[in-house]
Backbone as JSON, one array per atom type, in Angstrom:
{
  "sequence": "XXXXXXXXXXXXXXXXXXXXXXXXXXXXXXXXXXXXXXXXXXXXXXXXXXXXXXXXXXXXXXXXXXXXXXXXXXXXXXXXXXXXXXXXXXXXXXXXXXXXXXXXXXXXXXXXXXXXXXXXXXXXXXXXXXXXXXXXXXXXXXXXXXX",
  "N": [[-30.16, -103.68, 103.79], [-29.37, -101.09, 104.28], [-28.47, -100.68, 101.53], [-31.03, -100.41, 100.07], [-32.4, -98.56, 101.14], [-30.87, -96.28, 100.22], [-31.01, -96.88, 97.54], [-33.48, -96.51, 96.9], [-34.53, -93.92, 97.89], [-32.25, -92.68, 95.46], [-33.9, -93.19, 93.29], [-35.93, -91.9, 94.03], [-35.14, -88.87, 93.94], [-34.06, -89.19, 91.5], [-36.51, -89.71, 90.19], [-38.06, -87.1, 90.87], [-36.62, -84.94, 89.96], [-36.75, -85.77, 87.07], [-39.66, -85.13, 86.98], [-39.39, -81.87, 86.97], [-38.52, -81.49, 85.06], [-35.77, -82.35, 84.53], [-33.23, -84.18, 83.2], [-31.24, -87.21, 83.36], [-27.78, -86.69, 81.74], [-29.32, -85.61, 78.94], [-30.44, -84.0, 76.34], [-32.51, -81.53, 76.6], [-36.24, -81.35, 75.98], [-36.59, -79.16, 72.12], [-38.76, -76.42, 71.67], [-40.41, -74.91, 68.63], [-39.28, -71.91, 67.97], [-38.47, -71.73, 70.29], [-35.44, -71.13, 73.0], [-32.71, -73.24, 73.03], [-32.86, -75.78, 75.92], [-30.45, -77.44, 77.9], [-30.15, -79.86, 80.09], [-27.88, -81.14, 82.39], [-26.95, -84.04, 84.4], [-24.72, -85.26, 86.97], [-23.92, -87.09, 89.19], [-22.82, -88.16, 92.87], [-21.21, -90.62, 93.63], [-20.49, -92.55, 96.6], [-18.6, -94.38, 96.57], [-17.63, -94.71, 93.85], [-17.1, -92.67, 92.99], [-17.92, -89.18, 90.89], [-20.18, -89.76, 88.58], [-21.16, -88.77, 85.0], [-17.12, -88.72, 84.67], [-16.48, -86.94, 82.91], [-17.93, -84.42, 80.91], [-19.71, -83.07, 78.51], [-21.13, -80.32, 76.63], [-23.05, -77.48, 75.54], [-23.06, -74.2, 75.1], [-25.43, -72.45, 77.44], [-26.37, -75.04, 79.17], [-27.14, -76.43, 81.66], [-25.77, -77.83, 84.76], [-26.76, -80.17, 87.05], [-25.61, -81.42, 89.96], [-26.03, -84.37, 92.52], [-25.72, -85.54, 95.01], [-25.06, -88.44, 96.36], [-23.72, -89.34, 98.45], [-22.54, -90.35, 101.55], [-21.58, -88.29, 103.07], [-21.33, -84.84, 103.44], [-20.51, -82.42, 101.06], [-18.78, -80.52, 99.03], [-18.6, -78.56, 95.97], [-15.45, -77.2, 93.9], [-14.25, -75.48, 91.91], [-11.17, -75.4, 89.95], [-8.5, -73.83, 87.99], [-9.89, -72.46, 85.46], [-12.35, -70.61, 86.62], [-15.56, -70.58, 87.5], [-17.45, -67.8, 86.72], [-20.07, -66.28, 85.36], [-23.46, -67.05, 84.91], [-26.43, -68.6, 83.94], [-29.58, -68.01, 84.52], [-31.0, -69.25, 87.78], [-28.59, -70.02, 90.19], [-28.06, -73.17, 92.3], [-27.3, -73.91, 95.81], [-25.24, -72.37, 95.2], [-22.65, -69.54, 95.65], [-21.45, -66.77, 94.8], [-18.0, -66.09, 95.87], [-15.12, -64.31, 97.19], [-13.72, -64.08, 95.37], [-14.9, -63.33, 92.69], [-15.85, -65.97, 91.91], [-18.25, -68.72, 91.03], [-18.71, -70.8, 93.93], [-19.66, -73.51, 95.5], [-21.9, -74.36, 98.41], [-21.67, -76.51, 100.7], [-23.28, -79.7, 100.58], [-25.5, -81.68, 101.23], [-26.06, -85.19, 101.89], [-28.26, -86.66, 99.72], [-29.41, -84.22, 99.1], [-29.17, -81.4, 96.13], [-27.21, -79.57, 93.94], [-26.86, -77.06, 91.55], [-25.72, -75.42, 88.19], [-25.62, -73.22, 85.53], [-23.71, -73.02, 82.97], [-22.46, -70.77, 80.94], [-20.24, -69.6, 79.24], [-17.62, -70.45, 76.93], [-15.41, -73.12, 77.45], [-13.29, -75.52, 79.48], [-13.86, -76.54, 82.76], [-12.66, -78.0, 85.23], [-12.83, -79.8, 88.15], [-13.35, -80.35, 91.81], [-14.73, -82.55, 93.81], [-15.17, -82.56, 97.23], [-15.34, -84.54, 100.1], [-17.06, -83.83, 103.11], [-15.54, -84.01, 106.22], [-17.68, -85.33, 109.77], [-18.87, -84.95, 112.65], [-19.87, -87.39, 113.67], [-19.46, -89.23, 111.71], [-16.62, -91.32, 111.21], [-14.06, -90.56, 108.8], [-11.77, -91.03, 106.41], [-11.43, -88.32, 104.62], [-12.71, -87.83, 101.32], [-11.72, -87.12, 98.07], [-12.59, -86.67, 94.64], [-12.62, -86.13, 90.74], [-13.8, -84.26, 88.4], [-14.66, -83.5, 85.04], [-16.03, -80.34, 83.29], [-16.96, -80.1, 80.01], [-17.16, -76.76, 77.81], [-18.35, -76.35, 74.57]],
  "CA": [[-31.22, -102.75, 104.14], [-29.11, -99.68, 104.11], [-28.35, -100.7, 100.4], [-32.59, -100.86, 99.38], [-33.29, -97.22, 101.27], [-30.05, -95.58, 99.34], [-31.38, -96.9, 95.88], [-34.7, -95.96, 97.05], [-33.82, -92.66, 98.19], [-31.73, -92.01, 94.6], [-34.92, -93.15, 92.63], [-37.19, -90.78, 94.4], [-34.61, -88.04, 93.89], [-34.17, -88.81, 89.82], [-37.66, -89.44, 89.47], [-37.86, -85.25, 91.68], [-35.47, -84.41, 88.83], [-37.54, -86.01, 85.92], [-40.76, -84.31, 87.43], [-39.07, -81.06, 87.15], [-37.56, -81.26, 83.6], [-34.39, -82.57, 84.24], [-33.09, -85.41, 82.57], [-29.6, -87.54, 83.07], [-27.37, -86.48, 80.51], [-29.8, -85.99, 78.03], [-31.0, -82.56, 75.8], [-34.16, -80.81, 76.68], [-37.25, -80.49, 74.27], [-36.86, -77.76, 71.82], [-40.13, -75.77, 71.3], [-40.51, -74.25, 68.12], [-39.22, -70.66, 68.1], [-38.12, -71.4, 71.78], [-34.24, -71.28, 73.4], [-32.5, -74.84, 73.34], [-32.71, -76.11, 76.73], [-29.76, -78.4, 78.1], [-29.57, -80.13, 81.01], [-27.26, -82.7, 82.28], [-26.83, -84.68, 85.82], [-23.57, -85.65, 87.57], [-24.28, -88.16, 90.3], [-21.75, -88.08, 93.46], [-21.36, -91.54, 94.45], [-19.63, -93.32, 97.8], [-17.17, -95.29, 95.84], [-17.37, -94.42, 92.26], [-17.03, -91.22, 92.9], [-18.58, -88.55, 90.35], [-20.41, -89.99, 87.26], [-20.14, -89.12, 84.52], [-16.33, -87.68, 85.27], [-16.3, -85.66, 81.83], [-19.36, -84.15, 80.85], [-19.56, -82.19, 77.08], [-21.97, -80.2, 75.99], [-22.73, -76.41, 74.56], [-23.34, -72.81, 76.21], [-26.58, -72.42, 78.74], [-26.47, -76.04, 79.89], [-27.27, -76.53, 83.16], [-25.66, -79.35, 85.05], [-27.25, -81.14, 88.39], [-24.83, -82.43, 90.77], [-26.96, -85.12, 93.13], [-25.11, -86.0, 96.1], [-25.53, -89.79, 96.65], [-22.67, -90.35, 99.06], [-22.81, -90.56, 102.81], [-21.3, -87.1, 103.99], [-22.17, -83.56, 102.83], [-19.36, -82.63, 100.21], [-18.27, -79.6, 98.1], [-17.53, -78.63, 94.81], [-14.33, -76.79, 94.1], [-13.3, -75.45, 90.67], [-9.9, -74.59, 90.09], [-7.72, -73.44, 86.79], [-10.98, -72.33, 85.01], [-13.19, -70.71, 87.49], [-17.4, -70.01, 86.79], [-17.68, -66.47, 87.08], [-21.26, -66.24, 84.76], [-24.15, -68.08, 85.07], [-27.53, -68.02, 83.42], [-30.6, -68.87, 85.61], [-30.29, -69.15, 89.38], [-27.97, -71.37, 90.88], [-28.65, -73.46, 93.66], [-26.6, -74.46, 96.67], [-23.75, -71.95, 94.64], [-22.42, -68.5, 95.88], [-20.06, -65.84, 94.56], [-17.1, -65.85, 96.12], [-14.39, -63.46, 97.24], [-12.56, -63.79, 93.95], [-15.94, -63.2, 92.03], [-16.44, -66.76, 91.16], [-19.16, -69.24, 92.04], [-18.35, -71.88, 94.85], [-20.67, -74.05, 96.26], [-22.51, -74.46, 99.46], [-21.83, -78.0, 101.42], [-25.0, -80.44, 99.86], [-26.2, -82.96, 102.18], [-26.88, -86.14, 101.11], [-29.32, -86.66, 99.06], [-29.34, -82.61, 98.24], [-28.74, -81.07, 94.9], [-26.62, -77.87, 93.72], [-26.79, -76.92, 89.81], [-24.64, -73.94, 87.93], [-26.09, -73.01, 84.38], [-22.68, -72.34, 82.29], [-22.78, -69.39, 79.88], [-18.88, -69.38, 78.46], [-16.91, -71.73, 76.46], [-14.25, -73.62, 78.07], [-12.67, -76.35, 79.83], [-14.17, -76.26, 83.92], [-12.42, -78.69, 86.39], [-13.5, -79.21, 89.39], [-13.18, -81.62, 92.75], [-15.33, -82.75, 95.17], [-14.45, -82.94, 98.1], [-16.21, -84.84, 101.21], [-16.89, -82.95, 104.42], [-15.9, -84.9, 107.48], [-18.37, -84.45, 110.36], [-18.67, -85.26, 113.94], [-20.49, -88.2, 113.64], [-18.49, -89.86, 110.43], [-15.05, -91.27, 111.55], [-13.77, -91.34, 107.95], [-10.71, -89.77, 105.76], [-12.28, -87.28, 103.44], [-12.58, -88.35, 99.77], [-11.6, -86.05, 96.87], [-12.82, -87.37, 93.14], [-12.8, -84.81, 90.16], [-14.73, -84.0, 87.56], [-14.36, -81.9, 84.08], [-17.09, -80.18, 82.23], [-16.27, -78.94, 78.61], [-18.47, -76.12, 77.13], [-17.89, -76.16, 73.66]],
  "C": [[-30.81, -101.32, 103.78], [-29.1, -99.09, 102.28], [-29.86, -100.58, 99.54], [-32.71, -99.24, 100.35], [-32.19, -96.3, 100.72], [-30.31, -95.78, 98.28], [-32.41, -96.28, 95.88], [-34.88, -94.24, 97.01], [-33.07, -91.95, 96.7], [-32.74, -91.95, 93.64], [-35.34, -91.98, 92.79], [-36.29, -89.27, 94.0], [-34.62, -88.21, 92.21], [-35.65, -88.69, 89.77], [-38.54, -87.82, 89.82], [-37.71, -84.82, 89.93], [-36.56, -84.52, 87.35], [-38.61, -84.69, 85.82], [-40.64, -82.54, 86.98], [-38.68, -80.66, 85.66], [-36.29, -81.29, 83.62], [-33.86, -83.74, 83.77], [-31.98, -85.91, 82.81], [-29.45, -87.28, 81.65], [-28.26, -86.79, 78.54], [-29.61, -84.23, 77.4], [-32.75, -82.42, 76.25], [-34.85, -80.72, 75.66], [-36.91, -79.58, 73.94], [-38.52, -77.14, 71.38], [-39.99, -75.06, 70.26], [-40.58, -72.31, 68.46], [-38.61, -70.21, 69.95], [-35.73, -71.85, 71.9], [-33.96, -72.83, 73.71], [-32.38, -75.08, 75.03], [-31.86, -77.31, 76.92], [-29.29, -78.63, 79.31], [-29.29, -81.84, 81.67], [-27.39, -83.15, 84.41], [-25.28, -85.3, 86.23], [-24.24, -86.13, 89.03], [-22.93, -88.74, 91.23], [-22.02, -89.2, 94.26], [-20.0, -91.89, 95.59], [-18.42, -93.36, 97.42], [-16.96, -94.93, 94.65], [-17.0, -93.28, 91.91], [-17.97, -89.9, 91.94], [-18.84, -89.77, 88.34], [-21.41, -89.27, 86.7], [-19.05, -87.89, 84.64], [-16.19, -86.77, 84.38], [-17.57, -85.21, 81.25], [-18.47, -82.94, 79.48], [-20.34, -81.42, 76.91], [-21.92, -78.33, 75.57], [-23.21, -75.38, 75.56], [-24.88, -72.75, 76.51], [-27.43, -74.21, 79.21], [-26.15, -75.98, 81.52], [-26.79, -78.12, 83.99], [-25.92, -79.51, 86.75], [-26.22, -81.52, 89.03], [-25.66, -83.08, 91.67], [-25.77, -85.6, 94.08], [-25.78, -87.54, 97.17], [-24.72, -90.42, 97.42], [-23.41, -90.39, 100.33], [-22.52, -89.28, 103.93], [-21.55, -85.74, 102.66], [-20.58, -83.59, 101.82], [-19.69, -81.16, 99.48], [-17.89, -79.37, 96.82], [-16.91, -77.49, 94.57], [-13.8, -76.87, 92.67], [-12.25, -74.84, 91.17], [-9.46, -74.72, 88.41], [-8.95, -72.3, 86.37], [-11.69, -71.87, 86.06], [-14.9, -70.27, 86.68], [-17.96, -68.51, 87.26], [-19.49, -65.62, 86.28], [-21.67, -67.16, 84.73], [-25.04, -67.69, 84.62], [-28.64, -68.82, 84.78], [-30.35, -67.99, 87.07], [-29.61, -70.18, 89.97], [-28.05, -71.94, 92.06], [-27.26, -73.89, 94.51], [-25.08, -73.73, 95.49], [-23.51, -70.43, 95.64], [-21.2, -67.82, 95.06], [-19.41, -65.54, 95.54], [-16.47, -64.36, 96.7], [-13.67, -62.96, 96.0], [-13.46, -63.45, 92.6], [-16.59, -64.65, 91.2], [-17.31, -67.95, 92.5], [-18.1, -70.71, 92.75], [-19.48, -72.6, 95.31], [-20.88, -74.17, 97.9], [-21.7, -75.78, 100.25], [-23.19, -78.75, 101.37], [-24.4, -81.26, 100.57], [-26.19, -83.91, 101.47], [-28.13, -86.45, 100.85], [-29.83, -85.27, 98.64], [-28.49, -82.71, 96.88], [-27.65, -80.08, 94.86], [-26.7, -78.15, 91.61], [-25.91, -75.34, 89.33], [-25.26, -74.29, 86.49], [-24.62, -72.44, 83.51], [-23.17, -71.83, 80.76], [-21.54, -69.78, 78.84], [-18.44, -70.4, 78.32], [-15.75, -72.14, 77.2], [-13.69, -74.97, 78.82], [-12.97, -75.86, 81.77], [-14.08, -77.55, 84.45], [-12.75, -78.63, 87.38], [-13.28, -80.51, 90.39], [-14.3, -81.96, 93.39], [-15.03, -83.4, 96.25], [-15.56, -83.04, 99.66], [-15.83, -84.02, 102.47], [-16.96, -83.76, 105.55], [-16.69, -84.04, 108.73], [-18.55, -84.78, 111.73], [-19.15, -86.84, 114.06], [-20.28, -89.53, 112.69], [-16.95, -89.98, 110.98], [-14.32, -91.52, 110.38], [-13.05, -90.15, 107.19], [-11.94, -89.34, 104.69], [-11.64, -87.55, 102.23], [-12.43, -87.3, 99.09], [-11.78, -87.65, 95.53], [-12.6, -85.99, 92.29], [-13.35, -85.36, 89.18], [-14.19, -83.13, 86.39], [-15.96, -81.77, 83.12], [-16.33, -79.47, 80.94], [-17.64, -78.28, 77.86], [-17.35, -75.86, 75.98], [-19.19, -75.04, 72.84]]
}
């Protein structure tokens, strides 16, 4: 049961996403005479952790994180931090150190970051234990490469 309203529940959230113009790891229409649009999806599962864990693609791609686990969770660059962004980013903030961090996304919440600069951006996620969850906190990681 729990397994048929969590698929249900991730549907209704890609098919959100679709609705919106976002696509899993795909490219955006280009419009004649218009800016390439690129945006990708990273999907934060239970057990599998983040798919997919390497993600490629080129400067003002926007990537989705979808939070499909069971506790709220974080993401957490380190080496590389995201200090420019195009757009508005959701569920992100600037920092103390001037770079973005994220919020704590719920399950079944989003967060997205639009990267501008070329580079190599690691990153963790890391589950938030909560009063109500008796369970060690998961770390998975992730890398995006803007080439």
């Amino acid at each position: 049961m729990k397994k048929k309203c969590l698929s249900a529940l991730l549907l209704c959230s890609l098919g959100f996403l679709y609705a919106i113009g976002i696509a899993p790891a795909t490219e955006g229409e280009k419009e004649p005479g218009a800016a390439k649009i690129v945006n990708k999806i990273v999907i934060i599962n239970e057990y599998e952790e983040v798919s997919p864990i390497l993600l490629t693609s080129t400067p003002g791609t926007t990537v989705v994180w979808v939070n499909n686990s069971r506790s709220p969770v974080e993401i957490l660059f380190y080496d590389k931090q995201v200090t420019i962004s195009c757009g508005s980013p959701v569920n992100f903030f600037v920092g103390r150190g001037g770079a973005y961090e994220s919020n704590k996304i719920p399950f079944g919440g989003t967060a997205s970051l639009c990267f501008v600069e070329n580079g190599t951006f690691e990153y963790m996620i890391k589950s938030s234990r909560t009063f109500y969850m008796k369970r060690l906190e998961r770390e998975s990681k992730g890398k995006i490469v803007i080439e």
